[in-house]
C-alpha positions in Angstrom: -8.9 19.2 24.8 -8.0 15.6 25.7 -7.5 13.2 22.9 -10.7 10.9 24.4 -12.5 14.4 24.0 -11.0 15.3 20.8 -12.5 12.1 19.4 -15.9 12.5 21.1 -16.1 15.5 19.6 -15.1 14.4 16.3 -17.1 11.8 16.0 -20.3 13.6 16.9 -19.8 16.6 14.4 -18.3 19.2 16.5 -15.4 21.3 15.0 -12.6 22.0 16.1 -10.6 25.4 15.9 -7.1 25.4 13.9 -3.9 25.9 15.9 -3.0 29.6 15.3 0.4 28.9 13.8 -0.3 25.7 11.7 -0.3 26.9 8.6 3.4 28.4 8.2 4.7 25.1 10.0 2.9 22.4 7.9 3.9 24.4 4.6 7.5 24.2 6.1 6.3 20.7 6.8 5.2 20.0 3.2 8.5 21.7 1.6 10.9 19.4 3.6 9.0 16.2 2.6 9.0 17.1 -1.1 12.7 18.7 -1.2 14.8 16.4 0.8 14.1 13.2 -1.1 14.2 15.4 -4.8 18.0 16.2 -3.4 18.7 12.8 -2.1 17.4 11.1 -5.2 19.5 14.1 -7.3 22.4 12.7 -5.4 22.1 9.3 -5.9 21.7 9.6 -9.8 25.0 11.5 -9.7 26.8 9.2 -7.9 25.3 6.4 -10.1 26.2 8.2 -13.7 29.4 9.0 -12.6 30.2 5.1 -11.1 29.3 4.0 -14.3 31.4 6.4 -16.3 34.4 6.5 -14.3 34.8 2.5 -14.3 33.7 1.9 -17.7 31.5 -0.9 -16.6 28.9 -2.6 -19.6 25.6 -1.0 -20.2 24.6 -5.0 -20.4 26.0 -5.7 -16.9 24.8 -1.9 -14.9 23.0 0.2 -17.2 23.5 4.4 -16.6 20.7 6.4 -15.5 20.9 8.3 -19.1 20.6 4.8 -20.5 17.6 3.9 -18.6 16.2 7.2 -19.4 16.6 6.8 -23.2 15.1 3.3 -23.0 11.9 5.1 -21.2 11.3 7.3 -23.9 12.3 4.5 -26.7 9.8 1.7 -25.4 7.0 4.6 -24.1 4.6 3.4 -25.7 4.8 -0.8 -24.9 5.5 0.3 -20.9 2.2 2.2 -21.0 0.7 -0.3 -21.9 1.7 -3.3 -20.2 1.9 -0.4 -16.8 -2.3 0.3 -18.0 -2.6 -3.7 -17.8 0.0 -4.2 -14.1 -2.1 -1.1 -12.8 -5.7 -2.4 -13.4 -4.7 -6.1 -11.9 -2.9 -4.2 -8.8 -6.5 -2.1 -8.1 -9.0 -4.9 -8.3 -6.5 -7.1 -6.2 -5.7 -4.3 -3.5 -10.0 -3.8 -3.7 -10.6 -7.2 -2.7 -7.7 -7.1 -0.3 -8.9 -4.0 1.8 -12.7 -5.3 1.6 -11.4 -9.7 2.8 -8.6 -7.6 5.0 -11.3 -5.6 6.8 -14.3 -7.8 7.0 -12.1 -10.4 8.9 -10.7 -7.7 11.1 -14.1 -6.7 12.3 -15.0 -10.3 12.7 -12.2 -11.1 14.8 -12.5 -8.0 16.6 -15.9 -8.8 17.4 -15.7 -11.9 19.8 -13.2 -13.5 21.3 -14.1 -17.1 20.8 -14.3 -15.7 16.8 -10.4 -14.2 17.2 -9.2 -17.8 18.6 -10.7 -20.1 15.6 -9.4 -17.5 12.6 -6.3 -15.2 14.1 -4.3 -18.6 13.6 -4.7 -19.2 10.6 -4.3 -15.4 9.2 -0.9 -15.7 10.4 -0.9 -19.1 9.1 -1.9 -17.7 5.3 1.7 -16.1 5.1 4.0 -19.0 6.0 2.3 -19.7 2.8 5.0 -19.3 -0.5 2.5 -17.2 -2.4 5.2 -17.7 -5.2 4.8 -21.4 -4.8 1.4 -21.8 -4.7 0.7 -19.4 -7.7 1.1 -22.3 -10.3 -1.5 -24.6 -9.0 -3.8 -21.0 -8.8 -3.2 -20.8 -12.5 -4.2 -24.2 -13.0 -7.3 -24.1 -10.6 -8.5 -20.8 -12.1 -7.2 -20.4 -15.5 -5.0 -17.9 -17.3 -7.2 -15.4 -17.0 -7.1 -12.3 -14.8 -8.5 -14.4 -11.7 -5.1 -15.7 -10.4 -3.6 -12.7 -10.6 -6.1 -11.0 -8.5 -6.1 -13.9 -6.1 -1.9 -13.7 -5.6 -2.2 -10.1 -4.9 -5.2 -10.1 -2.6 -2.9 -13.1 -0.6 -0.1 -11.0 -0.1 -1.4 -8.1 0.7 -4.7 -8.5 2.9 -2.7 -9.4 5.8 -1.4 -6.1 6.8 -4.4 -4.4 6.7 -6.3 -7.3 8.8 -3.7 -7.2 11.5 -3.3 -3.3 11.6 -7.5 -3.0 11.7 -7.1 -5.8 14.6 -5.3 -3.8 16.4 -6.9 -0.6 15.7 -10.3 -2.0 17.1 -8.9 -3.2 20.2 -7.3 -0.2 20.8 -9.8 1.9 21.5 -9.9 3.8 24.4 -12.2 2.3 27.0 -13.0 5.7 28.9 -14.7 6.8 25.8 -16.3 3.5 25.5 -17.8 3.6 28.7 -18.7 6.9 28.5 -20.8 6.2 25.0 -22.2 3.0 26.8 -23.9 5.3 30.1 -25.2 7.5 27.4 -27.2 4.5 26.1 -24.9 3.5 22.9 -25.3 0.4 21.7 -23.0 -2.4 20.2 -23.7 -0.6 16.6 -23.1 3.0 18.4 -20.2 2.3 20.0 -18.5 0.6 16.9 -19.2 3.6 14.7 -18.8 6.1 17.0 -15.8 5.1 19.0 -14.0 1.7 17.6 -13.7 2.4 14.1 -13.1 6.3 14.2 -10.0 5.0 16.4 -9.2 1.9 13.6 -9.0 4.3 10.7 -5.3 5.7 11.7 -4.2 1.8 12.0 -6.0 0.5 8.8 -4.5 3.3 6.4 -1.2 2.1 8.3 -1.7 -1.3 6.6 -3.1 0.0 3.3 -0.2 2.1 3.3 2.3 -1.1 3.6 -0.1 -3.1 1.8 0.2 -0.6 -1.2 3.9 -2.0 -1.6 3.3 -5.3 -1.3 0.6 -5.2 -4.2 3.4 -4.3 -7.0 5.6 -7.2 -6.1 2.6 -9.3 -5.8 1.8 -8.1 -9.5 4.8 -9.2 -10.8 5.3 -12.7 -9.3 1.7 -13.2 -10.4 2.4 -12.2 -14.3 5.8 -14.3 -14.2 3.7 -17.1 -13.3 0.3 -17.1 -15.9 0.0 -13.8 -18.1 0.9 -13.1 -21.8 1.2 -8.9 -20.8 1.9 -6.8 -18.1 5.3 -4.8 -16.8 6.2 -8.8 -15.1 6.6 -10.1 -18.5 8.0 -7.4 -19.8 10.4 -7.9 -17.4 11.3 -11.4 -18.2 11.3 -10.2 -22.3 13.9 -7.8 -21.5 16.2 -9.7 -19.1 16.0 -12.9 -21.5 17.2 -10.7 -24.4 19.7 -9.2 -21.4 18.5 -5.2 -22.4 19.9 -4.4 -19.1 18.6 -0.7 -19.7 15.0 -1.6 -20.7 14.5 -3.8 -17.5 15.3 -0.7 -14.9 12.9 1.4 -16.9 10.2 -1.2 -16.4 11.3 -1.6 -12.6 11.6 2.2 -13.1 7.5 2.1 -13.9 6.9 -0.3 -11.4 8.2 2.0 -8.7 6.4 4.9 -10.4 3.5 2.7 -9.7 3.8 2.3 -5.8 4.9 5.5 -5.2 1.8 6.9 -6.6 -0.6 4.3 -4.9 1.4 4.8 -1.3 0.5 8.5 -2.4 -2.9 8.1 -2.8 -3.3 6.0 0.2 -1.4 9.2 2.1 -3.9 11.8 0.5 -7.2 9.6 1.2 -6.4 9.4 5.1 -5.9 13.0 5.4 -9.4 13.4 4.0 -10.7 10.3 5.6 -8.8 11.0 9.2 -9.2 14.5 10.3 -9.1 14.2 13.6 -5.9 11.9 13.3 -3.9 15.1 10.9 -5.4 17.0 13.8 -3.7 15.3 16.9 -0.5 14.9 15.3 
């Protein structure tokens, strides 16, 4: 089946049969994703524990990897904490990033004369310092959780407006047509055909996006917040415990990992037909 009829299909609740030898290569498929970055990452660590006891360096100046680990299980209970407060200002910002991020995508999308007044100046909003502007957000909104959500909704809606963008235009104009001589209208052919074909390109974005979010956190907690892995952060490296700052950065990364995760698992439920053509 085509890919225009694959989608066709798709869309209006057909099925489609499984390829007869999927399953033994996407378990293959799963193993290699999951083992060849545990024996990279084994690797690394090695090399760095070694490095660090072979040339005697400080554990103020580079910390080992059994350092950082003791300091994890030392300071558990503050970096729970303060990860509970990072995580809960990284959702609400990346929730009003994918609903701004995709409501102007579909506006753009939707007429040209629409795309030339606002496509400017979303690529105008990141020659924007987000850094430099998040002071005078403090001071316009307080130093409450609303300028944190505000920095991280700036840094990370662009991605998934530009990737929607480009989703919507992209979709194939045989199928388009096709919908529009069966009588589809605007509203038809945009849930039927445009965004079944944006999804793929929006959790591209999201996906992106999801990274951006954690350093968005943490410039926006340096700037205005009394908690939070950011200032925990600048607590450690002002009392220079080298060792507690790359288990908080170790917690941070836990953090995007996990989000690019779900992002990963919610497009393979959400995109069927995408997991389908690949």
């Amino acid at each position: 089946m085509s890919t225009t009829g694959t989608r066709l299909a798709l869309a209006l609740g057909g099925r489609l049969e499984p390829r007869p030898h999927a399953a033994p290569g996407r378990r293959r498929g799963v193993v290699g994703r999951v083992l060849a970055p545990m024996v990279v990452g084994v690797l690394l660590l090695a090399l760095w524990q070694s490095y660090v006891a072979l040339s005697g360096v400080r554990e103020g100046t580079f910390p080992s990897p059994l350092e950082v680990a003791d300091a994890l299980v030392r300071d558990r209970s503050l970096l729970l904490s303060s990860a509970w407060t990072t995580l809960s200002e990284i959702l609400l910002g990346y929730g009003v990033a994918i609903v701004v991020g995709i409501a102007l995508a579909t506006a753009v999308s939707s007429s040209r004369l629409i795309e030339r007044a606002i496509y400017p100046w979303l690529v105008v909003s990141q020659m924007i310092p987000i850094p430099a502007i998040a002071p005078v957000v403090v001071l316009w909104t307080g130093f409450d959780i609303r300028p944190k959500l505000i920095v991280i909704a700036l840094v990370t809606f662009f991605p998934i407006a530009v990737n929607t963008i480009d989703g919507l235009r992209a979709t194939d104009s045989e199928l388009v047509g096709l919908l529009r001589t069966l009588g589809a209208g605007r509203l038809d052919v945009f849930r039927i055909a445009r965004l079944p074909n944006a999804l793929p390109y929006v959790f591209s974005g999201l996906r992106v996006s999801a990274a951006f979010a954690v350093i968005a956190a943490v410039f926006a907690e340096w700037v205005g917040s009394t908690s939070g892995l950011g200032v925990l952060i600048l607590d450690y490296g002002n009392q220079a415990a080298t060792a507690d700052v790359f288990a908080t950065v170790f917690v941070l990364a836990l953090i995007g990992v996990a989000l690019f995760a779900a992002v990963g698992i919610v497009e393979r439920l959400a995109v069927p037909w995408w997991q389908v053509e690949q």
